[in-house]
C-alpha positions in Angstrom: -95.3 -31.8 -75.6 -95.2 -32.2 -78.9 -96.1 -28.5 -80.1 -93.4 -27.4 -77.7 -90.9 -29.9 -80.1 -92.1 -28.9 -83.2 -91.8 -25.0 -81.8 -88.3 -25.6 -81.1 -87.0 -27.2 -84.6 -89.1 -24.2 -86.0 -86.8 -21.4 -84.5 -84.1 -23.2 -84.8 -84.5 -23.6 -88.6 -85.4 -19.8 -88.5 -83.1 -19.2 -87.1 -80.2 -21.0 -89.0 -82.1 -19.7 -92.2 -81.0 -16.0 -90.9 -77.6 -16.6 -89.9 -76.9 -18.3 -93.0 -78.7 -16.2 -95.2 -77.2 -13.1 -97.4 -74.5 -12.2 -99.9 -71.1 -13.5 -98.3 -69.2 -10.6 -99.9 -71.2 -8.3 -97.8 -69.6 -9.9 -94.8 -66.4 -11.9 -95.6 -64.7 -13.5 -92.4 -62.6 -10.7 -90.8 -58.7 -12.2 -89.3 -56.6 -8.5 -89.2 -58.3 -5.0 -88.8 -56.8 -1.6 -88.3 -55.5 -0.7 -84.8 -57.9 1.5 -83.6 -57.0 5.1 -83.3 -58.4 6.0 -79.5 -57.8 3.2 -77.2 -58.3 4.5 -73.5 -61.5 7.1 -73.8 -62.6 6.4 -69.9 -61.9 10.0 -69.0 -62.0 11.4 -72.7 -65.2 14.1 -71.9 -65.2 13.6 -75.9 -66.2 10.3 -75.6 -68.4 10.7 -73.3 -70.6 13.4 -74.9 -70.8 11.5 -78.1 -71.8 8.6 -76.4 -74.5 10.7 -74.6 -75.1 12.4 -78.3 -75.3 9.1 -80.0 -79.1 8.2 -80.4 -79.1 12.0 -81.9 -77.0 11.2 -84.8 -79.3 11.1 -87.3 -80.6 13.2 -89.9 -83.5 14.7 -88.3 -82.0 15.6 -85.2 -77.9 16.0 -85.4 -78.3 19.9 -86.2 -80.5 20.6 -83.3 -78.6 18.5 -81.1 -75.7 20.0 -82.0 -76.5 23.5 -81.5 -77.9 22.5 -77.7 -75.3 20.3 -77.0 -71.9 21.2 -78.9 -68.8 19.4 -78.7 -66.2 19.7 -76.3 -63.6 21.9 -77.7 -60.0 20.2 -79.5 -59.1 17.7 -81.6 -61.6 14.8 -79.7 -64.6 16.8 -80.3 -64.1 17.7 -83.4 -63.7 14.1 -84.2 -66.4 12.6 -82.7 -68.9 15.9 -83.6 -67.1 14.6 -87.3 -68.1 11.1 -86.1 -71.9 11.7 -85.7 -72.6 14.0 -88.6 -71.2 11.3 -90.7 -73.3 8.9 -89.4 -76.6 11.4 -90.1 -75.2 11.2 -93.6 -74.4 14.9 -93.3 -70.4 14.0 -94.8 -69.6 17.8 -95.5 -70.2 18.7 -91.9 -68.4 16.0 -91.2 -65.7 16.7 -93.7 -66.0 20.4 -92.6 -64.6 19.7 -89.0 -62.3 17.2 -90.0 -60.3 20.2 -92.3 -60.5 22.4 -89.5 -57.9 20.1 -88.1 -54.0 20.6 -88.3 -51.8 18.0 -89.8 -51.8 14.5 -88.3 -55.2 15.2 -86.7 -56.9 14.7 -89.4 -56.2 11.4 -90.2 -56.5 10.6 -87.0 -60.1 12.2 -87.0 -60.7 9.9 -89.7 -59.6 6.8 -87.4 -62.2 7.6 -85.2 -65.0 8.5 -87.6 -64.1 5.1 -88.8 -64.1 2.9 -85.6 -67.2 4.9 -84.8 -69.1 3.6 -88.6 -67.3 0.4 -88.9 -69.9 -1.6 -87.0 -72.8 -0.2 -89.6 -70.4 -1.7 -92.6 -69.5 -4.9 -90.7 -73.1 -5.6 -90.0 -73.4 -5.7 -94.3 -74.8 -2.0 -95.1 -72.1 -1.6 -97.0 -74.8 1.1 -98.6 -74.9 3.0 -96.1 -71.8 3.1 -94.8 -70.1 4.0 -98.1 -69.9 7.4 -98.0 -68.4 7.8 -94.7 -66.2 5.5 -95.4 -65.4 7.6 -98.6 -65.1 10.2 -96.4 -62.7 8.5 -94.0 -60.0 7.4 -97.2 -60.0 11.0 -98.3 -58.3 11.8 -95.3 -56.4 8.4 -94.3 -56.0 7.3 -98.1 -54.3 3.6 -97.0 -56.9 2.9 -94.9 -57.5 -0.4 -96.2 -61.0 -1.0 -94.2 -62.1 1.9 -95.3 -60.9 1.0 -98.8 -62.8 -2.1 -98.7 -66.0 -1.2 -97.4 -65.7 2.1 -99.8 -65.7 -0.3 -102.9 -68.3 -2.6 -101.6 -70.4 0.4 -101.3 -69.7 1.6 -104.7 -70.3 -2.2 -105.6 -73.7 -2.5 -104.1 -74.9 0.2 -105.8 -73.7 -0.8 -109.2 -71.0 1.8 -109.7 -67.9 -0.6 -111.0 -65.2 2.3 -111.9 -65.3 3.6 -108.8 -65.8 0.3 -107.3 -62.3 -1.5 -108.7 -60.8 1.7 -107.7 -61.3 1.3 -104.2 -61.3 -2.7 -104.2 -57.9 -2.2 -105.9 -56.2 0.0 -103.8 -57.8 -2.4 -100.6 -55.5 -5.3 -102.5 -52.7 -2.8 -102.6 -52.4 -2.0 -99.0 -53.9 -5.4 -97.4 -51.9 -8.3 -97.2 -53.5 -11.2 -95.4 -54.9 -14.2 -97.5 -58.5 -14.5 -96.2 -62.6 -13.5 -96.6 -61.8 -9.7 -96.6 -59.0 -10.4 -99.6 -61.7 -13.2 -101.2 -64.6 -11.3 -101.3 -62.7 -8.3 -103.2 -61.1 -10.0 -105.4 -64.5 -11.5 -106.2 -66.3 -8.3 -106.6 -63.7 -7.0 -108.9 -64.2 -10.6 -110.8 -68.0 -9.5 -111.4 -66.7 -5.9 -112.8 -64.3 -7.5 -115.2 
C-alpha cells in the first residue's frame, strides 16, 4: 500500500512541476480574443477537406497532398489550402493564395489561417508560430493576437526591433488590463 502512496504524491508532484513550469510570457492568462472569422463550418466542404487534409500539413507532405487532393474551389478553400501551407511553414504559398483573393477576403483568409495556428501559439511555440502569425498581420494589420504572438516570436528568437514593433502595435489596438497586456509590456521592458 505504501508504494501505491508514494506512487501517487510522485505524479502528482510531476505533475504540478509541468503545469507550473515555463516562461509565463509565453502563455499569459487569456480574458478577450478575436471573434473568430468562420463560425458555422458544419456544411462548409472547405472545412471539411482541411480537416481531412490536416495530419498532411506539414513540410514533407503538404505539396503532394495538395496536388492529390486540392482544395475546394472559392474563397474557403483558398483559405484553408492558405491555412495548411502556413502551418508546413511554406508562408509564400500561403501568402500566394491569400493575394489571389479580392478585397475583404483577404483579411478574412487571414482570420482563418489564424484561428487555424492560434492553438500552436497558445500552447507557447510562440517560435513556431511566428511567422504565420507574421503572415496573418500583413493582411489583417490590427489583428492584435496576431500582433502579440508575432512579437513574442520575434522575442523568442532575440530579434527586439522587430519585436517592440509588433508588441507595440498589440498595446495600440488591445485594450483589456490583463496577462496578454502584462506579458507585452514585460517583454518590451527586457528590450528597453
Amino acid at each position: 500500500m505504501r508504494l501505491v502512496y508514494f506512487f501517487t504524491i510522485g505524479f502528482t508532484m510531476l505533475a504540478l512541476t509541468a503545469i507550473w513550469s515555463g516562461d509565463p510570457t509565453d502563455r499569459p492568462h487569456l480574458t478577450h480574443a478575436p471573434a473568430p472569422v468562420v463560425t458555422n463550418v458544419g456544411a462548409d466542404p472547405a472545412r471539411a477537406w482541411f480537416e481531412t487534409m490536416r495530419p498532411s500539413c506539414n513540410p514533407v507532405e503538404v505539396e503532394t497532398q495538395h496536388r492529390w487532393s486540392p482544395a475546394p474551389d472559392g474563397f474557403a478553400g483558398a483559405a484553408y489550402s492558405a491555412a495548411c501551407y502556413a502551418l508546413a511553414g511554406h508562408i509564400g504559398e500561403a501568402r500566394g493564395l491569400i493575394q489571389g483573393l479580392d478585397g475583404d477576403e483577404r483579411w478574412k483568409a487571414a482570420g482563418i489561417v489564424f484561428n487555424i495556428a492560434h492553438p500552436v501559439a497558445d500552447a507557447g511555440n510562440n517560435k513556431a508560430a511566428g511567422p504565420v502569425m507574421e503572415l496573418v498581420v500583413e493582411f489583417w494589420p490590427n489583428h492584435y493576437m496576431a500582433l502579440y504572438h508575432a512579437g513574442a516570436a520575434r522575442f523568442a528568437l532575440g530579434e527586439p526591433e522587430a519585436a517592440a514593433q509588433y508588441l507595440e502595435a498589440f498595446l495600440q489596438h488591445y485594450d483589456q488590463d490583463d496577462g496578454w497586456t502584462s506579458a507585452a509590456q514585460r517583454m518590451l521592458e527586457k528590450i528597453q
